[in-house]
N, CA and C atoms as a LAMMPS dump frame, in Angstrom:
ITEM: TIMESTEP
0
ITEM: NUMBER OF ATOMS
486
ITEM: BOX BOUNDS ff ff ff
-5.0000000000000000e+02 5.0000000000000000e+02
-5.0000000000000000e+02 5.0000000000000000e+02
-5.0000000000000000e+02 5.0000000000000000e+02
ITEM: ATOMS id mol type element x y z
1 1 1 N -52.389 -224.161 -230.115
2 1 2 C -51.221 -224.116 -229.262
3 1 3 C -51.644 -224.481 -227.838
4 2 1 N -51.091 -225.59 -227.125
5 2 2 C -51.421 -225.77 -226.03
6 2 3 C -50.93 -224.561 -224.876
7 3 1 N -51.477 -224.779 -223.902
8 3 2 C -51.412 -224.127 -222.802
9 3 3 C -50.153 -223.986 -221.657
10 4 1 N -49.971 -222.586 -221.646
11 4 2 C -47.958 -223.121 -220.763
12 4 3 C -48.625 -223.769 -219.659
13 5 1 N -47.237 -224.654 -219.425
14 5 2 C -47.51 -225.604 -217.851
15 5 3 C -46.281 -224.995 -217.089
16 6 1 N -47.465 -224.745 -215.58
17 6 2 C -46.238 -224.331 -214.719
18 6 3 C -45.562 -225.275 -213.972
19 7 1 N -44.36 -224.828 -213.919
20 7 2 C -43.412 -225.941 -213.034
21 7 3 C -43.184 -225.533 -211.963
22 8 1 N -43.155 -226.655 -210.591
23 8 2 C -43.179 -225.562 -209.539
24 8 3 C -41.613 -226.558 -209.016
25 9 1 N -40.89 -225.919 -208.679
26 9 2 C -39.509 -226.958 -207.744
27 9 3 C -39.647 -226.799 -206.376
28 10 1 N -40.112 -228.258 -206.058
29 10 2 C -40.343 -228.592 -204.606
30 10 3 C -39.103 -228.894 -203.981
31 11 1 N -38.914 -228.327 -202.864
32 11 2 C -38.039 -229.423 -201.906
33 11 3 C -38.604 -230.394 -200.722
34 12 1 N -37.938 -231.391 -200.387
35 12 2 C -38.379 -232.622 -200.142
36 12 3 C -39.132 -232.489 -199.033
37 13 1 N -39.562 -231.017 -197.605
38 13 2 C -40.128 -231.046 -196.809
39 13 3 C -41.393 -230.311 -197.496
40 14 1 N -41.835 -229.537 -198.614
41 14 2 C -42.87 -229.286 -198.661
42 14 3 C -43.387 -230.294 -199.542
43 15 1 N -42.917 -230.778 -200.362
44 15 2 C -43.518 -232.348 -200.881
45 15 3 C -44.203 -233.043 -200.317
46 16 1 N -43.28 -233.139 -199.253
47 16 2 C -44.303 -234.408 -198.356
48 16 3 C -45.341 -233.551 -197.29
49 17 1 N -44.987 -232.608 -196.773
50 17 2 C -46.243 -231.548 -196.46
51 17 3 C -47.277 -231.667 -196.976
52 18 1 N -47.389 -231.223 -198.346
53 18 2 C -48.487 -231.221 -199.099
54 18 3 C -49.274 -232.28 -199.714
55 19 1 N -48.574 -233.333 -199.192
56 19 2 C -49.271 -234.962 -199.144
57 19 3 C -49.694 -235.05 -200.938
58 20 1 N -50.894 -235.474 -201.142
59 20 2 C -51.853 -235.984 -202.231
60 20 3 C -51.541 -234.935 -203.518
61 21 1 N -51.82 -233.44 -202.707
62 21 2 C -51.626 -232.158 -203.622
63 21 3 C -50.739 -231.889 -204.54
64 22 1 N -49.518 -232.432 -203.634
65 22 2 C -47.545 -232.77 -204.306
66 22 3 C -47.783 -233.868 -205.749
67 23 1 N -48.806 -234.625 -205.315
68 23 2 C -48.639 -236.05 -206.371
69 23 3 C -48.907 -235.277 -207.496
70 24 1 N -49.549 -234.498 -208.064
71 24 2 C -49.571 -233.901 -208.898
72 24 3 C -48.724 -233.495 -210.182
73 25 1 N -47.719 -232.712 -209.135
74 25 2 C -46.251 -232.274 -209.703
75 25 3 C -45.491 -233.368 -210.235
76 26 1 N -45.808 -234.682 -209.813
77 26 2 C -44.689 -235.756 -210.099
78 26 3 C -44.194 -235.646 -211.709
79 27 1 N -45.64 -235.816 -212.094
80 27 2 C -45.307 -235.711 -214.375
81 27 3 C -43.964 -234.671 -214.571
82 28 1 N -44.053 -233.607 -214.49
83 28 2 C -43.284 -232.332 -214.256
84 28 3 C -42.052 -232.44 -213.514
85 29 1 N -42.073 -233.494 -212.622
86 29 2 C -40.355 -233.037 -212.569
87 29 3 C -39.604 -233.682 -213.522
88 30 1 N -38.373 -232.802 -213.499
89 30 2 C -37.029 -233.221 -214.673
90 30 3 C -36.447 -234.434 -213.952
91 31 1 N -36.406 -235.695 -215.063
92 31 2 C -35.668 -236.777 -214.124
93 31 3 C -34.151 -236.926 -215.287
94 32 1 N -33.099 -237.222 -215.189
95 32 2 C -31.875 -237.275 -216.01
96 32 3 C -32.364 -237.992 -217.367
97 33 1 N -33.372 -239.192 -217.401
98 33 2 C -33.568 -239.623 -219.02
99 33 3 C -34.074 -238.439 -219.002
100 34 1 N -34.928 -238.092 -219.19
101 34 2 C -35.525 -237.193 -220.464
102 34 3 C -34.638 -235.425 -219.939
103 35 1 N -33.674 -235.85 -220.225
104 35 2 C -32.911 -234.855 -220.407
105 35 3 C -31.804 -234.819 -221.716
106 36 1 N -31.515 -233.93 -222.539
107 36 2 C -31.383 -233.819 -223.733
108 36 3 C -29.787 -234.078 -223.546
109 37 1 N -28.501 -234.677 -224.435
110 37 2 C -27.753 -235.357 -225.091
111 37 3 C -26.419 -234.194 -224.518
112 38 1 N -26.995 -232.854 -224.53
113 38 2 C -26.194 -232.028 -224.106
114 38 3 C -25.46 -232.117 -222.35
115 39 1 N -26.956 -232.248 -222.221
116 39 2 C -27.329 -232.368 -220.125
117 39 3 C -25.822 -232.951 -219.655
118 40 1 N -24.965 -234.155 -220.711
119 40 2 C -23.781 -235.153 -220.17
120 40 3 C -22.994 -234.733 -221.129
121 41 1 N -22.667 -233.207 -221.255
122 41 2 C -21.713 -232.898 -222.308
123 41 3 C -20.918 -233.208 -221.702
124 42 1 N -19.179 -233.716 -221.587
125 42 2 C -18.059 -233.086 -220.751
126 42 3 C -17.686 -231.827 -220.667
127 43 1 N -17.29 -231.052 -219.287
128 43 2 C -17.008 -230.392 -218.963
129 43 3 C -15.687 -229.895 -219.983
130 44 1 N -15.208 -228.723 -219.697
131 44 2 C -13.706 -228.275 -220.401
132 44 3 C -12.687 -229.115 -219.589
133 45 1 N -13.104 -229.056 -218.199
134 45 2 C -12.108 -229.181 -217.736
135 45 3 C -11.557 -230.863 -217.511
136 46 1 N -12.715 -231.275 -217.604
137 46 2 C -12.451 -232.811 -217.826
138 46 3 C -11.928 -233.237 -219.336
139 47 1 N -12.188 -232.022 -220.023
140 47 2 C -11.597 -232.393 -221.153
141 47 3 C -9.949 -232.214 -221.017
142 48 1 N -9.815 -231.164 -220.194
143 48 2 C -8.15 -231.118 -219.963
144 48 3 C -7.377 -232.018 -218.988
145 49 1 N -8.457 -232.648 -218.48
146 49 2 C -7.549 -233.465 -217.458
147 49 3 C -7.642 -234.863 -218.004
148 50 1 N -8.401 -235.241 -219.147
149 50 2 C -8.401 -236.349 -219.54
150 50 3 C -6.973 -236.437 -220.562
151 51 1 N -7.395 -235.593 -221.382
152 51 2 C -5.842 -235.461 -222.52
153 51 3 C -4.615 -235.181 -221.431
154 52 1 N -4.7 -234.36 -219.855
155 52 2 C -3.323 -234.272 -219.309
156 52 3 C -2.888 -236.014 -218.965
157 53 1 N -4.278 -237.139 -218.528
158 53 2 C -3.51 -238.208 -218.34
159 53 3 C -3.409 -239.017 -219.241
160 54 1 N -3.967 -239.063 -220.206
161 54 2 C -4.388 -239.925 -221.261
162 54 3 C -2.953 -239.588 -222.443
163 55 1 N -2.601 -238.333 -222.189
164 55 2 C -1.605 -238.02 -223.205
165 55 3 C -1.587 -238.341 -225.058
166 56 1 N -1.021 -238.796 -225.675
167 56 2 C -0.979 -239.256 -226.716
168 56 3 C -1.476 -240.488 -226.86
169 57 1 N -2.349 -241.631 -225.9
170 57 2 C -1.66 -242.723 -226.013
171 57 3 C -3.647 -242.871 -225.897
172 58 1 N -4.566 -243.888 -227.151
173 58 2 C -5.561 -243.558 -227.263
174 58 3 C -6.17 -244.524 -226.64
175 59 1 N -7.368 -244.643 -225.371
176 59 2 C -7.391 -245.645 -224.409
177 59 3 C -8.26 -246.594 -224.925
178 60 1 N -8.349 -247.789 -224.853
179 60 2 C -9.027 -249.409 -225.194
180 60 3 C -10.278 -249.386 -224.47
181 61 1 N -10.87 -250.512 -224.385
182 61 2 C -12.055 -250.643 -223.599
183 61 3 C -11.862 -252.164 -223.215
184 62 1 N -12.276 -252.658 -222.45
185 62 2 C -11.755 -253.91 -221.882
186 62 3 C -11.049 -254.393 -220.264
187 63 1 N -11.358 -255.227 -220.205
188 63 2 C -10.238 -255.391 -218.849
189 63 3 C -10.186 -254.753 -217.362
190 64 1 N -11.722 -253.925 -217.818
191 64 2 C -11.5 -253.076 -216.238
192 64 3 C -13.111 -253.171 -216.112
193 65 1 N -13.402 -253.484 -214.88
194 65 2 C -14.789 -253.764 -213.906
195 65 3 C -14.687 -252.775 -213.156
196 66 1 N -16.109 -252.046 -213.014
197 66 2 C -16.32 -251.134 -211.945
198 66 3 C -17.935 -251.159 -211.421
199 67 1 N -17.864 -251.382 -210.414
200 67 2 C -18.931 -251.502 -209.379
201 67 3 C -19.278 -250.303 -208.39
202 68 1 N -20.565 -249.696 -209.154
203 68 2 C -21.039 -248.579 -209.2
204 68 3 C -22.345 -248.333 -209.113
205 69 1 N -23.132 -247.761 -208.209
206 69 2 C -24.371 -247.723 -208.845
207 69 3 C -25.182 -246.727 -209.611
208 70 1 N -26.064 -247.254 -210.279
209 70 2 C -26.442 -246.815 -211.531
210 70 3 C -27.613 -246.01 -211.17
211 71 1 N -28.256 -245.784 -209.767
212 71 2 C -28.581 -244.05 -209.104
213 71 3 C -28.079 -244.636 -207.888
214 72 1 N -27.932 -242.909 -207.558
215 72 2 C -27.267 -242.35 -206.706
216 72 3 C -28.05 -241.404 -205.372
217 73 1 N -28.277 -242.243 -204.558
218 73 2 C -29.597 -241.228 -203.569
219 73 3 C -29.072 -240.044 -202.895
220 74 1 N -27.615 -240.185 -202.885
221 74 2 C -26.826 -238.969 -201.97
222 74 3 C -25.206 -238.734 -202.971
223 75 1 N -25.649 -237.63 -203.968
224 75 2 C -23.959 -237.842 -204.57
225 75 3 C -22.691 -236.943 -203.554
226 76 1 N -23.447 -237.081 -202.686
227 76 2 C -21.801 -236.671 -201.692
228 76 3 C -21.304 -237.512 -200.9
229 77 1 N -21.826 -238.886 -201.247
230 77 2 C -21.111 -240.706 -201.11
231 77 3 C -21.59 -241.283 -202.124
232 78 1 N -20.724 -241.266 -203.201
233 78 2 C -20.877 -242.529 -203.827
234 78 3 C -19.881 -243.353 -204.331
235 79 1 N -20.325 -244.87 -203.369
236 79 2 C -18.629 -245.512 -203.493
237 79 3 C -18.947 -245.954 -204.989
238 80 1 N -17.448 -246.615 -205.076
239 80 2 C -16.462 -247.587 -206.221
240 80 3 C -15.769 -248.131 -205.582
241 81 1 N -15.902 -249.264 -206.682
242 81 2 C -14.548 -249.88 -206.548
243 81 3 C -14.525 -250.71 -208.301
244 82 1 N -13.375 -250.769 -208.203
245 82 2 C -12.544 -250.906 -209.758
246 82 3 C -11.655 -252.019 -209.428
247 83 1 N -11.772 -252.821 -210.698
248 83 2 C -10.679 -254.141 -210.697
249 83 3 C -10.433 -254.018 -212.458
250 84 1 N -9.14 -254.322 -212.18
251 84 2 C -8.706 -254.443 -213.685
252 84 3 C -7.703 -256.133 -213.636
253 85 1 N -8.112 -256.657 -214.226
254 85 2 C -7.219 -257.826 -214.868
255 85 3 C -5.778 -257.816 -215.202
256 86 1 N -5.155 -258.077 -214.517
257 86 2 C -4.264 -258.044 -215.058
258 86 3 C -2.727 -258.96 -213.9
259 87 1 N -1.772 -260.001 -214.582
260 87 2 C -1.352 -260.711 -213.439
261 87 3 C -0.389 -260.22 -212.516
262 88 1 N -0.245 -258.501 -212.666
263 88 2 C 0.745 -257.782 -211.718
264 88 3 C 2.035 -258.098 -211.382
265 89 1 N 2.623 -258.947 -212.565
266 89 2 C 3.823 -259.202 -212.264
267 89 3 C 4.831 -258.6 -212.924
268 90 1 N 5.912 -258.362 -212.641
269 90 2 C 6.809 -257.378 -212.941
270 90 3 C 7.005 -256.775 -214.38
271 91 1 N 6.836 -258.245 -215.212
272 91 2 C 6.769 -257.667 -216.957
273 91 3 C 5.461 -256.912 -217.041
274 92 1 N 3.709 -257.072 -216.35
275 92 2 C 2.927 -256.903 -217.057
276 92 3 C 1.575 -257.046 -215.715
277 93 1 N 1.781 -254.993 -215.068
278 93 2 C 1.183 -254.779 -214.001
279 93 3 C 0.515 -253.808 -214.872
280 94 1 N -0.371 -253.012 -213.444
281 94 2 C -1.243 -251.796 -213.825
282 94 3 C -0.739 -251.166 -212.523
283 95 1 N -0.083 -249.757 -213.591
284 95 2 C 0.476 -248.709 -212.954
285 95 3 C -0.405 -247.853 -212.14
286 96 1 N -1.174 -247.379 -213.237
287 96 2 C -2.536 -246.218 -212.027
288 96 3 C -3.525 -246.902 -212.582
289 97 1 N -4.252 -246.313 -211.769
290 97 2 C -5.82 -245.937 -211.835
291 97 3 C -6.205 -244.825 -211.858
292 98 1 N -6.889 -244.244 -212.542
293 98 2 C -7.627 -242.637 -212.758
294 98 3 C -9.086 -242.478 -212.397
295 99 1 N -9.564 -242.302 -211.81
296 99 2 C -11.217 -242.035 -211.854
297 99 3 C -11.51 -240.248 -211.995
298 100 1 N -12.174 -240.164 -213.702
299 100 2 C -12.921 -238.68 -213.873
300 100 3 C -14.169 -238.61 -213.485
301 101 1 N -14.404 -237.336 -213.515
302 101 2 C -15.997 -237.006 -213.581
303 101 3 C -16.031 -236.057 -214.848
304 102 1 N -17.149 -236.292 -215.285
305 102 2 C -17.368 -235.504 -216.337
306 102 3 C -18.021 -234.353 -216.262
307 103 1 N -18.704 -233.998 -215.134
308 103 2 C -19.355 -232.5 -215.091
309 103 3 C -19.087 -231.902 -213.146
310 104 1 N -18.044 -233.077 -212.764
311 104 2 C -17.805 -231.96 -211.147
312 104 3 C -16.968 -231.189 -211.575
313 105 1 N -17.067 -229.464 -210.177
314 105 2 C -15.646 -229.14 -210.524
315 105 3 C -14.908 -228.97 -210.645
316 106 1 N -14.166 -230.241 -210.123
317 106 2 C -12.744 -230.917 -210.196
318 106 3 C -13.076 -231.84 -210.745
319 107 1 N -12.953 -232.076 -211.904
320 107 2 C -12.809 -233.626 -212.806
321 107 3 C -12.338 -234.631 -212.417
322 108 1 N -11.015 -234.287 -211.845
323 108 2 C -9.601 -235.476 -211.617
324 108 3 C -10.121 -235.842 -210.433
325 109 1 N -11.203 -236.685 -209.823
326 109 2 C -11.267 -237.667 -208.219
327 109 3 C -10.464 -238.103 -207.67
328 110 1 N -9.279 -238.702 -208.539
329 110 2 C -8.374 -239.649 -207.699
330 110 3 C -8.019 -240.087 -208.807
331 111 1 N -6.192 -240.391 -208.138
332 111 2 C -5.241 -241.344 -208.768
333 111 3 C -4.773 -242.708 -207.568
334 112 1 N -4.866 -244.261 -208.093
335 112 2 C -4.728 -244.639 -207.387
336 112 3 C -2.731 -245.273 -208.189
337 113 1 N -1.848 -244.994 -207.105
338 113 2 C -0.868 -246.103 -207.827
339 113 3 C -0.503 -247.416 -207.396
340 114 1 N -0.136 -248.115 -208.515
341 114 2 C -0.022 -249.3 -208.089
342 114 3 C 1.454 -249.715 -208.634
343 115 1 N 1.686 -251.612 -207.717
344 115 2 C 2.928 -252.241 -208.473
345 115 3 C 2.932 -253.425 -208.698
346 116 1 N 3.428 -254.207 -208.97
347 116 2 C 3.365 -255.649 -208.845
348 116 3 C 3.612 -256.199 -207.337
349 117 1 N 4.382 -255.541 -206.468
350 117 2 C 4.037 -255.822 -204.939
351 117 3 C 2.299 -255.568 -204.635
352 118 1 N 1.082 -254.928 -205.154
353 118 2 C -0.023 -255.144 -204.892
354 118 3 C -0.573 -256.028 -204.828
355 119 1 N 0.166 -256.978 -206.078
356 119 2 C -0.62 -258.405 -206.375
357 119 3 C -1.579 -258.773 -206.981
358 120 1 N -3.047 -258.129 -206.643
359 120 2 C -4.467 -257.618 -207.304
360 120 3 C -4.532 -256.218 -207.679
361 121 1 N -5.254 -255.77 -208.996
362 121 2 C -5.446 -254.394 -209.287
363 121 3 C -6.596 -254.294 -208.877
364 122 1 N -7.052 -253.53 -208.012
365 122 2 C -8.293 -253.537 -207.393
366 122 3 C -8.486 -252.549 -205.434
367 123 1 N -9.082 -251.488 -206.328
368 123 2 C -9.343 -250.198 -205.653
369 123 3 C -10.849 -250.322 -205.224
370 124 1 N -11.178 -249.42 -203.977
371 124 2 C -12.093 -248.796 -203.789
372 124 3 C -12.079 -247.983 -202.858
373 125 1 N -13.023 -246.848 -202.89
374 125 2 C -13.094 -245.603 -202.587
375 125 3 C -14.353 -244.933 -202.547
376 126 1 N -14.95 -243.688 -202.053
377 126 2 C -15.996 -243.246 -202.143
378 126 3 C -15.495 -241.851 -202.839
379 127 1 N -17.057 -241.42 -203.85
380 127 2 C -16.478 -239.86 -204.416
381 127 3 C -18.212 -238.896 -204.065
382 128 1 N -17.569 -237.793 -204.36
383 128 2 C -18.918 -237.045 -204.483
384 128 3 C -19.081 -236.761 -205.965
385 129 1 N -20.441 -236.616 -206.633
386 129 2 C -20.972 -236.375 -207.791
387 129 3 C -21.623 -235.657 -207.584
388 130 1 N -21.264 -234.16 -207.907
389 130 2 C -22.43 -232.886 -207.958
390 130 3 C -23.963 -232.695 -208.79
391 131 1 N -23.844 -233.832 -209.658
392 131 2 C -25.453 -234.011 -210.677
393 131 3 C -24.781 -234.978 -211.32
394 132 1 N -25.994 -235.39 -211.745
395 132 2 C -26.165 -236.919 -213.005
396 132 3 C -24.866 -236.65 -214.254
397 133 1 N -23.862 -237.399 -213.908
398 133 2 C -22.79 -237.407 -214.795
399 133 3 C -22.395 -239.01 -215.287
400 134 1 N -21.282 -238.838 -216.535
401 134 2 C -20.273 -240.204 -216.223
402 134 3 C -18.945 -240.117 -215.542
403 135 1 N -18.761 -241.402 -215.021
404 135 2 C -17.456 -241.073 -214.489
405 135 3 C -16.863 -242.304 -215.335
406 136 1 N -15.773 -241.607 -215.396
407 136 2 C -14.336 -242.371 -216.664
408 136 3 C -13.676 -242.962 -215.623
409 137 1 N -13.19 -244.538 -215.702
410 137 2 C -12.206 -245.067 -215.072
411 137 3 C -11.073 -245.2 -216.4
412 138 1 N -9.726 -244.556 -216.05
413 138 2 C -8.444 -245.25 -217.497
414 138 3 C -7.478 -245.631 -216.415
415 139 1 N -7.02 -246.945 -216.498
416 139 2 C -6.155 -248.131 -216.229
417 139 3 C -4.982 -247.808 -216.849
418 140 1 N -4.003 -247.387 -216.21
419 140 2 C -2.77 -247.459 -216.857
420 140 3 C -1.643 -248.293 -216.777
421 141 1 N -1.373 -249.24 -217.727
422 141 2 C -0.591 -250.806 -217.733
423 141 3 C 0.599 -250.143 -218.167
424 142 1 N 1.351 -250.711 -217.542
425 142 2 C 3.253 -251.306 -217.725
426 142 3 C 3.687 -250.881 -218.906
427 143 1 N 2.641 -251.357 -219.582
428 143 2 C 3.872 -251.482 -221.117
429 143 3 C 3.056 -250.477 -222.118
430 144 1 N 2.598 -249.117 -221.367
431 144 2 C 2.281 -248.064 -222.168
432 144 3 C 0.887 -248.349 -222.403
433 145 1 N 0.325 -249.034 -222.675
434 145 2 C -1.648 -248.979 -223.05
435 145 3 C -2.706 -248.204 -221.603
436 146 1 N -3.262 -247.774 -222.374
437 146 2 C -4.348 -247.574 -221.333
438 146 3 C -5.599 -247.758 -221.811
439 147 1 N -6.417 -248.254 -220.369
440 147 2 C -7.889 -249.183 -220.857
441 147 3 C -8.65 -248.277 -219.741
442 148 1 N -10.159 -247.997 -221.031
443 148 2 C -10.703 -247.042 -220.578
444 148 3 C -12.313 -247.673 -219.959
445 149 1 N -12.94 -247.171 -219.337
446 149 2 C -14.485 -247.529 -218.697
447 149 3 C -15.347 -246.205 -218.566
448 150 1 N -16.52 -246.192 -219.09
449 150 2 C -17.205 -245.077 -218.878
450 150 3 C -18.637 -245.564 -218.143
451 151 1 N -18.971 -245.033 -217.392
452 151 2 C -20.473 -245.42 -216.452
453 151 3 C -21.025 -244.689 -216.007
454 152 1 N -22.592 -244.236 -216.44
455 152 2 C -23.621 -243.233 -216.107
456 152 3 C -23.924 -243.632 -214.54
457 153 1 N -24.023 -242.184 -214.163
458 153 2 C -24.531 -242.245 -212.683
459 153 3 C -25.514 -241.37 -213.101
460 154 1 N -26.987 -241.535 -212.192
461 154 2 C -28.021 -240.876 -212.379
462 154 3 C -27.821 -240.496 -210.878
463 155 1 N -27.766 -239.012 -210.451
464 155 2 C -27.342 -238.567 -209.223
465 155 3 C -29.069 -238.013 -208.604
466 156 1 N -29.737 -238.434 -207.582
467 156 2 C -31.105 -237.94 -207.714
468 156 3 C -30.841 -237.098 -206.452
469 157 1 N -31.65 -235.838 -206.808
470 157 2 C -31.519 -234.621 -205.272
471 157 3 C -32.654 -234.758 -204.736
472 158 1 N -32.721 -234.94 -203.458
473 158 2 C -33.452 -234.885 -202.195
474 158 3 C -34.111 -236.43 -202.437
475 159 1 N -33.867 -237.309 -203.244
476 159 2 C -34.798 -238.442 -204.009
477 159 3 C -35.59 -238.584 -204.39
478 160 1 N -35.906 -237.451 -205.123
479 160 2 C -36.826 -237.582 -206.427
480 160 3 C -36.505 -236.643 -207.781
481 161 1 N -35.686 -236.048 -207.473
482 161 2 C -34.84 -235.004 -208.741
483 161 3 C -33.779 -236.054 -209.889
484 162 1 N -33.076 -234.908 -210.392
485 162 2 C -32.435 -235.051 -211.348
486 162 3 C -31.323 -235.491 -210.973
């Protein structure tokens, strides 16, 4: 049986304090991959706010771009912006925009609405992310469909965490 390993949790001024000594610890810290399947469960409550907008109506995948990045050095700014396809004209616009989080806690970030006076479907905004989550974009079109986007953010604390 190997030997327990201790873990020590640095914050980012004694890290760099301890210069060469710190390099040590690096193996040992928790980074979001090697974190287990559970780590990005959804929340309850994102589970209730997804079925409150999503309703009956079961969402697609397609048609919606979101420009995001894929880590996050400070999750108390991290912009978006979202474009969905679509020619916004009176038969055949995109009504909202939804952006979730899956483990803040407030799920629901923002509703954006839209009309065919917009012209382009295409939002952006900044959110905060409390730890390494996904955030759900669902597009809600005119004629009842909704098109869904899911995208991992790896949220890192102090910049070198989880």
């Amino acid at each position: 049986m190997p030997d327990p390993i201790d873990i020590a949790i640095l914050n980012r001024r004694t890290f760099v304090a301890a210069g060469a000594a710190a390099a040590a610890f690096l193996p040992y810290l928790a980074r979001a991959e090697d974190a287990g399947a559970n780590a990005l469960a959804p929340s309850q409550k994102f589970e209730d706010d997804f079925a409150r907008i999503a309703g009956a109506v079961t969402p697609i995948e397609g048609k919606v771009t979101v420009d995001l990045p894929e880590t996050a050095e400070n999750g108390n700014f991290v912009p978006i912006t979202i474009a969905v396809e679509s020619p916004m004209t009176d038969a055949d616009y995109v009504r909202a925009i939804h952006i979730l989080s899956t483990e803040n806690p407030h799920a629901h970030v923002a509703t954006f609405y839209l009309s065919p006076v917009n012209a382009v479907a295409r939002v952006q905004t900044r959110m905060r992310l409390a730890k390494t989550q996904n955030v759900v974009v669902l597009a809600e079109q005119s004629n009842g469909e909704m098109l869904i986007l899911t995208t991992l953010v790896k949220v890192t604390i102090g910049g070198c965490g989880i």
